[in-house]
DOTI-732789 format. One record per residue: x, y, z of N, C-alpha, C in turn; residue number from 1. Coordinates in nm, 3 decimals, padded with zeros to 5 digits. Example, Ala and Ser with C-alpha at 12.3 -4.5 7.8 and 13.67 -1.06 7.14 Angstrom:
- 01.319, -00.569, 00.780, 01.230, -00.450, 00.780, 01.320, -00.330, 00.780, 1
- 01.285, -00.225, 00.708, 01.367, -00.106, 00.714, 01.290, 00.003, 00.787, 2
//
This chain:
- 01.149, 01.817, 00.662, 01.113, 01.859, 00.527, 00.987, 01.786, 00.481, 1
- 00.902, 01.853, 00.427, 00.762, 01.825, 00.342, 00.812, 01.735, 00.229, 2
- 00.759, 01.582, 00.202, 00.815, 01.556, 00.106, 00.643, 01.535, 00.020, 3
- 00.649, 01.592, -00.103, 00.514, 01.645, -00.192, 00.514, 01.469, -00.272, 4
- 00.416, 01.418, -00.278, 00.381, 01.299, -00.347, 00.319, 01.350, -00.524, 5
- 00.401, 01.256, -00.581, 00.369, 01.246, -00.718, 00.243, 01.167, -00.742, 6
- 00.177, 01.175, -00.864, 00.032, 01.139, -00.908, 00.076, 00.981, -00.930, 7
- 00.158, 00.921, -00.967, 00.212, 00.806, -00.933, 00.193, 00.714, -00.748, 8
- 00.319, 00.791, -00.738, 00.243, 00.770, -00.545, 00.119, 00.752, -00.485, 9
- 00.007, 00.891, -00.528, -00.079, 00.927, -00.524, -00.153, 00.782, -00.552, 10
- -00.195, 00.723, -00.669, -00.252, 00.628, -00.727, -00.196, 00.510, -00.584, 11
- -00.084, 00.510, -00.591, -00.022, 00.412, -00.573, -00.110, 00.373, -00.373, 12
- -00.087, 00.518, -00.321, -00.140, 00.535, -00.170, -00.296, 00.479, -00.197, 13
- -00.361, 00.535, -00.265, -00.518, 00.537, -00.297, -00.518, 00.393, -00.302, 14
- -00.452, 00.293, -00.385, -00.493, 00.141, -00.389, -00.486, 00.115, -00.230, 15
- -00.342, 00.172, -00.149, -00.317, 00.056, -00.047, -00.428, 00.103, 00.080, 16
- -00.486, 00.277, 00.007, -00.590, 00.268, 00.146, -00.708, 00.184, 00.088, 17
- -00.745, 00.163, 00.030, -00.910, 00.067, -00.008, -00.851, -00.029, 00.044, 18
- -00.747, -00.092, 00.052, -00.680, -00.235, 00.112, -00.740, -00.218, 00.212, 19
- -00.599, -00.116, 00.311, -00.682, -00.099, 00.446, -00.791, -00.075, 00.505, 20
- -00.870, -00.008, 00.453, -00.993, 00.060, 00.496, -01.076, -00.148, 00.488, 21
- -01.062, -00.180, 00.388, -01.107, -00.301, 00.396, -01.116, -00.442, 00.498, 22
- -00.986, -00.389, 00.533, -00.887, -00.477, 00.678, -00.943, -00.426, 00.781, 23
- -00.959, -00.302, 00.781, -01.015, -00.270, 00.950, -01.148, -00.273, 00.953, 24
- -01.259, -00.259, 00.852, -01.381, -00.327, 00.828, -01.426, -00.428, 00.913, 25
- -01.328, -00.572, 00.827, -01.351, -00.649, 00.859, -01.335, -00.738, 00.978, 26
- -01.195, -00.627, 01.040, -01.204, -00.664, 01.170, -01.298, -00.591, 01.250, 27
- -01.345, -00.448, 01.263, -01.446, -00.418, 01.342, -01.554, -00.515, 01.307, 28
- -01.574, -00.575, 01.238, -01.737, -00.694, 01.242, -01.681, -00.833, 01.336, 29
- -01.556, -00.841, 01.360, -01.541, -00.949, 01.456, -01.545, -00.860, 01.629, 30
- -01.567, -00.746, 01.646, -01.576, -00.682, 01.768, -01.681, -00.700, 01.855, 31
- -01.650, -00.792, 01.938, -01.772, -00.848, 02.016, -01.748, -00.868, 02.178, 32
- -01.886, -00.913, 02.207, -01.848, -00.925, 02.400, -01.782, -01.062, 02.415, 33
- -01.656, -01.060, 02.484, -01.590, -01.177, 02.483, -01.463, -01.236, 02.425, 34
- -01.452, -01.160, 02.243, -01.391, -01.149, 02.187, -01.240, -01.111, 02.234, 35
- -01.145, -01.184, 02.206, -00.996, -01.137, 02.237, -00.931, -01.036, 02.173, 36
- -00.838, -00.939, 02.204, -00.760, -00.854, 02.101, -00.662, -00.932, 02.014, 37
- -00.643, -01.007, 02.068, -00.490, -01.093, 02.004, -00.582, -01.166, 01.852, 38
- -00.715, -01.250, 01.879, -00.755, -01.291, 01.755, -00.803, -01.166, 01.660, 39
- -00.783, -01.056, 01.678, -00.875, -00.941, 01.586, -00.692, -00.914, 01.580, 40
- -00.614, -00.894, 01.616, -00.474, -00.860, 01.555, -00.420, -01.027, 01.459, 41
- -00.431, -01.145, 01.475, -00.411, -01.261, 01.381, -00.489, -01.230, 01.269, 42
- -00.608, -01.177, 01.255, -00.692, -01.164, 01.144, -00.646, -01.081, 01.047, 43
- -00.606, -00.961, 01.120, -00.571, -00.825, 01.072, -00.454, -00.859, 00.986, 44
- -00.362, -00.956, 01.053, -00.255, -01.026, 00.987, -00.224, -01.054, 00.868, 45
- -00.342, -01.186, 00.879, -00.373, -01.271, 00.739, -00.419, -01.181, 00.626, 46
- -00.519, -01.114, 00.634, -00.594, -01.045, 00.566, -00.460, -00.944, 00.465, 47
- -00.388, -00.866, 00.547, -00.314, -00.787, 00.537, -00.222, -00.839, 00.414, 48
- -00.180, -00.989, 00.462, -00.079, -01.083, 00.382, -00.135, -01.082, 00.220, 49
- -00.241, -01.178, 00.312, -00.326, -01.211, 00.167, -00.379, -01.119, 00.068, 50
- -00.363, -00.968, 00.122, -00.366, -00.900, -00.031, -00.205, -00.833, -00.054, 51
- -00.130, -00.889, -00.069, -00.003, -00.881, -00.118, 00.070, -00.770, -00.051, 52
- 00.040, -00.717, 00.078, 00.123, -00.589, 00.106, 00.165, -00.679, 00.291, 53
- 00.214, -00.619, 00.333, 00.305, -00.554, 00.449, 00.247, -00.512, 00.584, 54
- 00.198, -00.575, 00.691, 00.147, -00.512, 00.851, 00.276, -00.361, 00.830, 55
- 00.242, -00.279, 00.893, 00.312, -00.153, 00.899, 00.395, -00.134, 01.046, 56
- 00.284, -00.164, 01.106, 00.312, -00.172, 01.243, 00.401, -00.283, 01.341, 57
- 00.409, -00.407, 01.287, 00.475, -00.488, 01.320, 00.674, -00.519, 01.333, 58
- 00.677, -00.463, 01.370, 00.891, -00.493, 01.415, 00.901, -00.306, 01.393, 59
- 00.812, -00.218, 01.376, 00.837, -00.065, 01.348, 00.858, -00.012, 01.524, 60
- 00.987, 00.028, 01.519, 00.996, 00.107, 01.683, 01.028, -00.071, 01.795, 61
- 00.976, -00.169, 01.700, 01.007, -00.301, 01.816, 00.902, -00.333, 01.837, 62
- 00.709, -00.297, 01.803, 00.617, -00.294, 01.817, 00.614, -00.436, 01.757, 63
- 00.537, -00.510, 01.862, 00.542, -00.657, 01.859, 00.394, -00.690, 01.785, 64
- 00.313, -00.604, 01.721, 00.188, -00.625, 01.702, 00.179, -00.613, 01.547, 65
- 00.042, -00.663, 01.477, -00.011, -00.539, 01.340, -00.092, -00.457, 01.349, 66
- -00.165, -00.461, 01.487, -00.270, -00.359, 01.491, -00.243, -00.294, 01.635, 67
- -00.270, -00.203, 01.685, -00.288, -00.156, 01.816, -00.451, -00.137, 01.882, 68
- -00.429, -00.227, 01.961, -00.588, -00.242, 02.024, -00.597, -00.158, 02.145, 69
- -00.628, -00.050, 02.180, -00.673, 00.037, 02.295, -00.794, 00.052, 02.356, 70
- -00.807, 00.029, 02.498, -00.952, -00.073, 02.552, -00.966, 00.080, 02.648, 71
- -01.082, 00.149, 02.593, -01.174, 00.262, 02.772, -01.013, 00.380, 02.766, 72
- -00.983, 00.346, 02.857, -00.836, 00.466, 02.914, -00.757, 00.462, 02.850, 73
- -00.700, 00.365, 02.780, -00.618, 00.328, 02.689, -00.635, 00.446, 02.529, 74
- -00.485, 00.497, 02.581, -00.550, 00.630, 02.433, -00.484, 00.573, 02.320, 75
- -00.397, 00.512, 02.272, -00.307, 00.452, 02.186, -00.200, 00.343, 02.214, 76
- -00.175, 00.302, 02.122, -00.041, 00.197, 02.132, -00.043, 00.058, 02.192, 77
- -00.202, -00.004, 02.264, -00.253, -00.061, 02.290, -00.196, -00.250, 02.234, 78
- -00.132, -00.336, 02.291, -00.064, -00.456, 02.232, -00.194, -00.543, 02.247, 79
- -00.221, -00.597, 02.160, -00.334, -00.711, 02.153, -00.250, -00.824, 02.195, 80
- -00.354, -00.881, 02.298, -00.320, -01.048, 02.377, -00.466, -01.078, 02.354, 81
- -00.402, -01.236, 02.331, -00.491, -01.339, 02.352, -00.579, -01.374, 02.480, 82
- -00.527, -01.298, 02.629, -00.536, -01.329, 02.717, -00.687, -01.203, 02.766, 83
- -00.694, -01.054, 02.652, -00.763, -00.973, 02.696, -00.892, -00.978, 02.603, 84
- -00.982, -00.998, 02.664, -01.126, -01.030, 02.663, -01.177, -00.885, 02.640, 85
- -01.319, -00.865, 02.526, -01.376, -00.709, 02.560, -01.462, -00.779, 02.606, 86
- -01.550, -00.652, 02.729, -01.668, -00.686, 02.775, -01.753, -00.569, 02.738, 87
- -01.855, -00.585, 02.715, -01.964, -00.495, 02.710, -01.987, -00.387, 02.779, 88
- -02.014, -00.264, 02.679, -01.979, -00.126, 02.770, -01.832, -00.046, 02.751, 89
- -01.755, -00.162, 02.664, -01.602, -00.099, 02.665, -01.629, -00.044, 02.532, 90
- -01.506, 00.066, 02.527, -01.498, 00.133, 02.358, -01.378, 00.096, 02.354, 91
- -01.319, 00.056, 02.157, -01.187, -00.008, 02.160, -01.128, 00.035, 02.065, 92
- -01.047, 00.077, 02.062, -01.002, 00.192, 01.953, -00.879, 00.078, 01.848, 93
- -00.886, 00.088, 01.766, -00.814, 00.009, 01.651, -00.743, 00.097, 01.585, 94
- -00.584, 00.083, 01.572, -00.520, 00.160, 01.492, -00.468, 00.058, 01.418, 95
- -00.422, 00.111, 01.276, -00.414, -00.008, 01.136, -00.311, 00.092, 01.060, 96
- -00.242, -00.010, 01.020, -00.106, 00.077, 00.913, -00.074, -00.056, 00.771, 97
- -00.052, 00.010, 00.716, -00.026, -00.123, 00.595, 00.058, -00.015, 00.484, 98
- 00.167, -00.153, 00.421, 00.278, -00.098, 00.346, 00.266, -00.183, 00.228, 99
- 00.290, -00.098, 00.123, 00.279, -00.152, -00.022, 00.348, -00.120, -00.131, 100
- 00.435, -00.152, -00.218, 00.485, -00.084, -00.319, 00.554, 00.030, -00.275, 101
- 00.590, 00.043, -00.160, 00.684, 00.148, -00.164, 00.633, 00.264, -00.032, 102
- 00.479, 00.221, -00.034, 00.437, 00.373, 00.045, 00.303, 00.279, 00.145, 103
- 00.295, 00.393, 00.279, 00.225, 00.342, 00.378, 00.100, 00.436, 00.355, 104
- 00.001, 00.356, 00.422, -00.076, 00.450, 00.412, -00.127, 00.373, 00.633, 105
- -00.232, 00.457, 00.695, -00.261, 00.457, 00.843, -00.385, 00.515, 00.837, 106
- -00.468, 00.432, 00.925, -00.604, 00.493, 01.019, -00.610, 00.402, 01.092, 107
- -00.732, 00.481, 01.201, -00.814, 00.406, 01.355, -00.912, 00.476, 01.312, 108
- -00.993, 00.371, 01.404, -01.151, 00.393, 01.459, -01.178, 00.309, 01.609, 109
- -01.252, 00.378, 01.658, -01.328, 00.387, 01.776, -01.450, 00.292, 01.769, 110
- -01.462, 00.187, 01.809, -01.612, 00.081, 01.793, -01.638, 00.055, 01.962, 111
- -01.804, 00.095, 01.934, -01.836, -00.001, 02.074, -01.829, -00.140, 02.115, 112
- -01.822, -00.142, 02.251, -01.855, -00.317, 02.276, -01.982, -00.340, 02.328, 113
- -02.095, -00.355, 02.213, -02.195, -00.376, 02.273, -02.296, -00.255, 02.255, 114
- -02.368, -00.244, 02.397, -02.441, -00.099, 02.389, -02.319, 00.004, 02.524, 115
- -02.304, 00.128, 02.441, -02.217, 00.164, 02.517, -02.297, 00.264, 02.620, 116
- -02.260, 00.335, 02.720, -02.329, 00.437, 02.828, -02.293, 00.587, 02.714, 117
- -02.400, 00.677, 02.754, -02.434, 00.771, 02.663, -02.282, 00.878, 02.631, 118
- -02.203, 00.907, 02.735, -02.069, 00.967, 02.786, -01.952, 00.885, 02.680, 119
- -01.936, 00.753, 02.633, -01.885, 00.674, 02.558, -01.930, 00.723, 02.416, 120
- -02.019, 00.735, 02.420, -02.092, 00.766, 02.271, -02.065, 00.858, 02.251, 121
- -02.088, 00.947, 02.333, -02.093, 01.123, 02.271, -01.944, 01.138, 02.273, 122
- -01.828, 01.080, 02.355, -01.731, 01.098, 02.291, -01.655, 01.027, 02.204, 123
- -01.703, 00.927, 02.119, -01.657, 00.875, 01.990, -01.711, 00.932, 01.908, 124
- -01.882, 01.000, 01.879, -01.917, 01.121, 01.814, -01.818, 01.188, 01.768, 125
- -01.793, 01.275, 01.914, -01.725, 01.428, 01.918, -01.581, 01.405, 01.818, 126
- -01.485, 01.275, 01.875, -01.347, 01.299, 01.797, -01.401, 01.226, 01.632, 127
- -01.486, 01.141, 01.621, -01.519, 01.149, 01.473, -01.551, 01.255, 01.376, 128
- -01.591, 01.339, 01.445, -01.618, 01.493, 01.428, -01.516, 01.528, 01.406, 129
- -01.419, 01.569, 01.530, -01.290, 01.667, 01.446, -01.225, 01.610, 01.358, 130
- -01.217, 01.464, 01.341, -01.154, 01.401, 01.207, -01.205, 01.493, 01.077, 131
- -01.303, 01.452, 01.093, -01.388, 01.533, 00.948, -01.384, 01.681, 00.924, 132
- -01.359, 01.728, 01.049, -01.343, 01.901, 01.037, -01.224, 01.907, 00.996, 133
- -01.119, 01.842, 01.065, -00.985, 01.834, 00.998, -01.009, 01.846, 00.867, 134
- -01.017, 01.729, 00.834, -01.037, 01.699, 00.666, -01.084, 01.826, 00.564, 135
- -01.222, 01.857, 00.611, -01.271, 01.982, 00.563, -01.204, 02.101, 00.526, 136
- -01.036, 02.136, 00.663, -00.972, 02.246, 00.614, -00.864, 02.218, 00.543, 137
- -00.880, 02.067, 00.500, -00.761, 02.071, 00.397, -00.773, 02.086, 00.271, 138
- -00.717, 02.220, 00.237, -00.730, 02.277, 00.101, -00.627, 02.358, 00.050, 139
- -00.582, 02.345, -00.007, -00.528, 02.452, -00.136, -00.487, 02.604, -00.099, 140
- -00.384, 02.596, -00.038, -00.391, 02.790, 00.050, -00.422, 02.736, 00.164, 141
- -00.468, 02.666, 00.240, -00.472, 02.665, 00.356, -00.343, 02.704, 00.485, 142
- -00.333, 02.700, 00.564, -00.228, 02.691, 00.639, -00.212, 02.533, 00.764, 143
- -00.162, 02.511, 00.786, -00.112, 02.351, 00.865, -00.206, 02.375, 00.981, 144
- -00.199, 02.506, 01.117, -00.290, 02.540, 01.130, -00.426, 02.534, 01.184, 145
- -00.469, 02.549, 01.060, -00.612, 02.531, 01.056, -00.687, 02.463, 01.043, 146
- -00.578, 02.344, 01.019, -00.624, 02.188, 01.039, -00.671, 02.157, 01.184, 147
- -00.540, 02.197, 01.249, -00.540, 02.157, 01.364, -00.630, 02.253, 01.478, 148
- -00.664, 02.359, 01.459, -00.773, 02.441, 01.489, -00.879, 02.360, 01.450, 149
- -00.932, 02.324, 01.399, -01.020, 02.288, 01.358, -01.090, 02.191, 01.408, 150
- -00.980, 02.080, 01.444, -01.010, 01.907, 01.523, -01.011, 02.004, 01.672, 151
- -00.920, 02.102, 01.739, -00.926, 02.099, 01.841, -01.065, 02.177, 01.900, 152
- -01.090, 02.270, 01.820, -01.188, 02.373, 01.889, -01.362, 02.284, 01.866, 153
- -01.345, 02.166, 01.745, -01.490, 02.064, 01.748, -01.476, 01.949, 01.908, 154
- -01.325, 01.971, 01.967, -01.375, 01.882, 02.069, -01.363, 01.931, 02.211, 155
- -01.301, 02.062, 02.223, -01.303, 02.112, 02.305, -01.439, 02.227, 02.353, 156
- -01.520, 02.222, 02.213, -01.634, 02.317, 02.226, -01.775, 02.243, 02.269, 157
- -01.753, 02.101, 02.264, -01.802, 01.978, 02.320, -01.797, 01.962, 02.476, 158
- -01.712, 02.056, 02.535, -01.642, 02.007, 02.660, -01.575, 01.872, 02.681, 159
- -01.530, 01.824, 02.591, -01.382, 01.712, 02.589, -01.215, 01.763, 02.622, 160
- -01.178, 01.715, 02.650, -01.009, 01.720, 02.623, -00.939, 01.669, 02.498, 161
- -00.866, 01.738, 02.483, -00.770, 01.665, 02.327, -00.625, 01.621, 02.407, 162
- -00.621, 01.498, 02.368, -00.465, 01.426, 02.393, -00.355, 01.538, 02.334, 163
- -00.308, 01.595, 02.366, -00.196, 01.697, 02.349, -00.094, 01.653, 02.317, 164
- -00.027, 01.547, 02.382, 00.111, 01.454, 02.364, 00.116, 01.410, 02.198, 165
- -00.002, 01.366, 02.195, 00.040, 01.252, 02.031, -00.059, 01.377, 01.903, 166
- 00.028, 01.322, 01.810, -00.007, 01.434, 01.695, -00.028, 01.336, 01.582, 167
- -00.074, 01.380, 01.483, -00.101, 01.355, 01.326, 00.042, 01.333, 01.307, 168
- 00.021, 01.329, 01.124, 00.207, 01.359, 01.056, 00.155, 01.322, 00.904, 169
- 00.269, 01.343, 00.887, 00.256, 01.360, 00.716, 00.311, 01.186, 00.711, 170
- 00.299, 01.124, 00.580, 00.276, 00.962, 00.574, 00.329, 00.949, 00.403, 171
- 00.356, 00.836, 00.401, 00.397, 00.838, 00.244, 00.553, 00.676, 00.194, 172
- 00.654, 00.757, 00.179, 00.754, 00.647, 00.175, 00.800, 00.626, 00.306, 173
- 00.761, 00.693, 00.397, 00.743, 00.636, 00.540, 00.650, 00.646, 00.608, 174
- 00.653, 00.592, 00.716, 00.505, 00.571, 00.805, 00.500, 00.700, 00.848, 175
- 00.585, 00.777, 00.936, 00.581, 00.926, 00.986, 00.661, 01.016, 00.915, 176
- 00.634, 01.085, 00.866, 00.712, 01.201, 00.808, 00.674, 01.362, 00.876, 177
- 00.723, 01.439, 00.813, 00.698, 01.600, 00.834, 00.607, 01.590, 00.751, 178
- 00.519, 01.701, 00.793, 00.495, 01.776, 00.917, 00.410, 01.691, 01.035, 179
- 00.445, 01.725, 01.169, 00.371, 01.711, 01.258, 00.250, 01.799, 01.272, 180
- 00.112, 01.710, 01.275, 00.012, 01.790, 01.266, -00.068, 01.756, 01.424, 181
- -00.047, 01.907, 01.489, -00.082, 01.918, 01.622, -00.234, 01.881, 01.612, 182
- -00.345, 01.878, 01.710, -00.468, 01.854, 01.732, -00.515, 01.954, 01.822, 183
- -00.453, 02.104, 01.823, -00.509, 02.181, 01.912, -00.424, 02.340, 01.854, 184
- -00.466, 02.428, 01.840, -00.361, 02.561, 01.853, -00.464, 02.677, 01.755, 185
- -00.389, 02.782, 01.717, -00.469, 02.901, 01.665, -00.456, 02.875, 01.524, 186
- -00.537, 02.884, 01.450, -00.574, 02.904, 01.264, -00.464, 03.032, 01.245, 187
- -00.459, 02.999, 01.075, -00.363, 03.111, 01.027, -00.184, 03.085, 01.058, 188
- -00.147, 02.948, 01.082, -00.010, 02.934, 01.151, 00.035, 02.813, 01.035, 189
- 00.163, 02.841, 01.003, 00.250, 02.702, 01.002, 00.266, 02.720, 00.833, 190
- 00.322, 02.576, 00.784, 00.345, 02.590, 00.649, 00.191, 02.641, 00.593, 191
- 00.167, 02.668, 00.430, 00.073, 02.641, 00.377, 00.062, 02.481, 00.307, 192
- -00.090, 02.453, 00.298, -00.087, 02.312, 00.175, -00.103, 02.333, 00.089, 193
- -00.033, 02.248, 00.044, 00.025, 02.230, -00.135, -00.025, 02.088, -00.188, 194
- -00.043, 02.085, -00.338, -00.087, 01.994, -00.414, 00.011, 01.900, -00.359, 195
- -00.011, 01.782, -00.346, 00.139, 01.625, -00.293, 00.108, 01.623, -00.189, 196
- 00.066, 01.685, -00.082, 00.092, 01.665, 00.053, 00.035, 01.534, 00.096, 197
- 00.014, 01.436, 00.173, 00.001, 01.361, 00.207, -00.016, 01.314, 00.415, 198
- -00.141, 01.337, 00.435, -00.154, 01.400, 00.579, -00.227, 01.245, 00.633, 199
- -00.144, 01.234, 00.741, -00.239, 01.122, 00.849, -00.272, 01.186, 00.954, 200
- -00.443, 01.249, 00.942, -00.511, 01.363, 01.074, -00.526, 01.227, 01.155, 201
- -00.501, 01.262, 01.284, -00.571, 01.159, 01.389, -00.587, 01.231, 01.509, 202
- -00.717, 01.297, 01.557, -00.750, 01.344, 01.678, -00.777, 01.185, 01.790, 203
- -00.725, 01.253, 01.851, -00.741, 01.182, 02.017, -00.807, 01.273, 02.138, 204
- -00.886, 01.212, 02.184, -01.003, 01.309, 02.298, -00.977, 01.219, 02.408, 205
- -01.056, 01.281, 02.538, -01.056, 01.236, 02.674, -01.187, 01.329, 02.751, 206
- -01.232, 01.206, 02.824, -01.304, 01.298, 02.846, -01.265, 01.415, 03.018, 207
- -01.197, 01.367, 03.069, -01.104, 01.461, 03.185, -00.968, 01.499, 03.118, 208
- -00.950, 01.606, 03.197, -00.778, 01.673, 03.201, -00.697, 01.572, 03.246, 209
- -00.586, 01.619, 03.230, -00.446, 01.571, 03.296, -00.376, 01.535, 03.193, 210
- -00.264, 01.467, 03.290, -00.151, 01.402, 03.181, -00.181, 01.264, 03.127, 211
- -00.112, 01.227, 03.065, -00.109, 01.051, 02.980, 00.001, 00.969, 03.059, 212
- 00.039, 00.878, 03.028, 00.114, 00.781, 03.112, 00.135, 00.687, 03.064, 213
- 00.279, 00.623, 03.019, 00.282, 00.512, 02.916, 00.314, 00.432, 03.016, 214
- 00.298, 00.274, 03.021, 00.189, 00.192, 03.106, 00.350, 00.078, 03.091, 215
- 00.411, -00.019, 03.185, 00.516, -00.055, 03.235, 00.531, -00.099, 03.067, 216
- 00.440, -00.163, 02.971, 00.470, -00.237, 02.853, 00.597, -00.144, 02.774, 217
- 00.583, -00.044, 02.777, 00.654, 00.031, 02.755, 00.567, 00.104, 02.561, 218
- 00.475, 00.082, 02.606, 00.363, 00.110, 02.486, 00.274, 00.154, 02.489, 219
- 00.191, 00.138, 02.578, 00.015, 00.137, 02.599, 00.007, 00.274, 02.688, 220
- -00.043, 00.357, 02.565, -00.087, 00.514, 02.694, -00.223, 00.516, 02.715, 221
- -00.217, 00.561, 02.829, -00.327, 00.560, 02.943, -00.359, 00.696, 02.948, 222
- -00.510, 00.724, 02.972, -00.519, 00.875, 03.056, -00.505, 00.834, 03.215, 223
- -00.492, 00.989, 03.235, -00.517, 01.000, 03.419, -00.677, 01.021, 03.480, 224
- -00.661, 00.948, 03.575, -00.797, 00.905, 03.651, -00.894, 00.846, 03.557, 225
- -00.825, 00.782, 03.528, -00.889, 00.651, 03.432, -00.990, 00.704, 03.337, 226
- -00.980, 00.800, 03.249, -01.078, 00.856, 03.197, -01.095, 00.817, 03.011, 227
- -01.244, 00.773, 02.987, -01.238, 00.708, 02.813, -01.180, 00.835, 02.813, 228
- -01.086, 00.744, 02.657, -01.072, 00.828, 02.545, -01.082, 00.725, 02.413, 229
- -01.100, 00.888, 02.240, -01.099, 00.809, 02.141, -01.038, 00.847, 02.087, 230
- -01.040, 00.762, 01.968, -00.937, 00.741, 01.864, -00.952, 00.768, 01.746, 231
- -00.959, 00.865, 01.617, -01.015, 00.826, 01.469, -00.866, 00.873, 01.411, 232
- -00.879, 00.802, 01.268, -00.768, 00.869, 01.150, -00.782, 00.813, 01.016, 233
- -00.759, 00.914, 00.959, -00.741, 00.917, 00.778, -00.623, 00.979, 00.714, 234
- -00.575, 00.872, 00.643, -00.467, 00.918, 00.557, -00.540, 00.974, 00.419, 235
- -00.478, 01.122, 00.457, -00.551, 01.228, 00.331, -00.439, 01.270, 00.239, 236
- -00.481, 01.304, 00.111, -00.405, 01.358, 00.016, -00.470, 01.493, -00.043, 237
- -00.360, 01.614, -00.089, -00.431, 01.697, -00.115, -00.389, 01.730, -00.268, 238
- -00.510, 01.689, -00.360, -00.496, 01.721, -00.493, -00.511, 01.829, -00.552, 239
- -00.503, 01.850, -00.704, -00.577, 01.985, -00.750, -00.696, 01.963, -00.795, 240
- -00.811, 01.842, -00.772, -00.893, 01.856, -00.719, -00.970, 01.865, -00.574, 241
- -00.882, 01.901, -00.467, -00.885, 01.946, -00.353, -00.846, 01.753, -00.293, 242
- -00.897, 01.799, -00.157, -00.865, 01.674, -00.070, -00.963, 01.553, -00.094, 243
- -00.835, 01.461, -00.099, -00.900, 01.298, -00.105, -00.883, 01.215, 00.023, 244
- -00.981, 01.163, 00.053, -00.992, 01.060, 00.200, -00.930, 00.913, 00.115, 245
- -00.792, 00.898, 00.117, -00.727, 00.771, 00.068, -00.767, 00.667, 00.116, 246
- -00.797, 00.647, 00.303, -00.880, 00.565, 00.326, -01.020, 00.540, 00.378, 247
- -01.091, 00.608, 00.224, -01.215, 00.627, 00.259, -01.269, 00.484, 00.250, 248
- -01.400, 00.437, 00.338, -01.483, 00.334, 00.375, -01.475, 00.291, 00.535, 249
- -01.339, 00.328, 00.561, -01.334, 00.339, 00.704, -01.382, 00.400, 00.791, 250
- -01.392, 00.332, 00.914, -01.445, 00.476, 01.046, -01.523, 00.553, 01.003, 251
//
């Protein structure tokens, strides 16, 4: 079931994304050659604390982390250690969740390490792209859909792959709610959107086919034949002044 957010909520989501959007900021400026995942997840921590809310991600599902750090092949779910070093040339995808007063709000972004090879670039481009196309069809009459048409046909018309397995979702007094919002299929399908809705779009790309593969941690998905992939997301709300990017400043 769709659960529709009140202008209360609403307010309430909007503070905790400027939080976040702020948190993952400031950790993409510690993203460097050399740099550990485990100290960019301690930061993410503090930061998180110190403005009065809640890591999202941390003890959720048993997830031992606050952030998920995903390094090149690594498409999501990624556990930050102290022990893993970026080197230059890698892309590292950051996913961020934070809980406040009642309601979550979630995004990632995709940062280079360094100067990246042109194939790296053009596909953190491409899925930053369908983020925003997403975004674009969320409106008022729309259908669910055409969201997801939308992210899929900007990265597949690129010649990319879209991660098929993992989807969007609706976000709010919980981290995942209904609806699941696919990243690939035909326009004109599914519920319509309505004023309350409350959407976390997150396209995932690759740049080869195949399947994914969750990795012995029992967390960390991988593509097949080791191929980058990226990462973006925004927790959106759809008003009756159309759609708001809750955590806009991010990504």
């Amino acid at each position: 079931m769709i659960v529709l957010k009140t202008a209360t909520e609403i307010d309430i989501l909007r503070a905790n994304g400027a939080i976040l959007a702020s948190v993952l900021n400031r950790v993409c400026e510690e993203v460097s050659v050399g740099q550990n995942t485990g100290e960019l997840d301690r930061l993410a921590e503090r930061l998180i604390r110190e403005s009065g809310s809640e890591a999202a991600f941390r003890g959720m599902y048993g997830f031992p982390a606050t952030i998920c750090t995903s390094i090149n092949e690594e498409i999501v779910h990624g556990i930050p250690s102290l022990k893993r070093q970026l080197k230059k040339g890698d892309i590292l995808s950051i996913d961020i969740g934070l809980y406040r007063s009642g309601m979550y709000v979630d995004m990632a972004t995709t940062v280079p390490v360094g100067e990246v090879d042109e194939k790296a670039a053009k596909l953190m481009q491409v899925t930053k792209e369908a983020l925003w196309r997403g975004i674009g069809m969320v409106n008022i009459g729309n259908r669910l859909a055409d969201v997801s048409h939308a992210i899929g046909s900007c990265i597949e018309d690129a010649g990319l792959y879209v991660v098929r397995e993992y989807t969007g979702h609706g976000i709010g007094r919980d981290l995942h709610e209904d609806p699941q919002i696919l990243n690939y299929g035909e326009s004109g399908q599914g519920p319509r959107l309505q004023i309350g809705m409350v959407l976390a779009l997150e396209p995932m790309a690759k740049t080869v086919p195949g399947t994914v593969e969750v990795l012995a941690d029992s967390w960390t998905v991988v593509t097949d034949q080791g191929a980058l992939a990226a990462h973006f997301e925004h927790t959106v709300a759809l008003t009756k002044n159309g759609v708001e990017v809750l955590t806009r400043g991010g990504v």
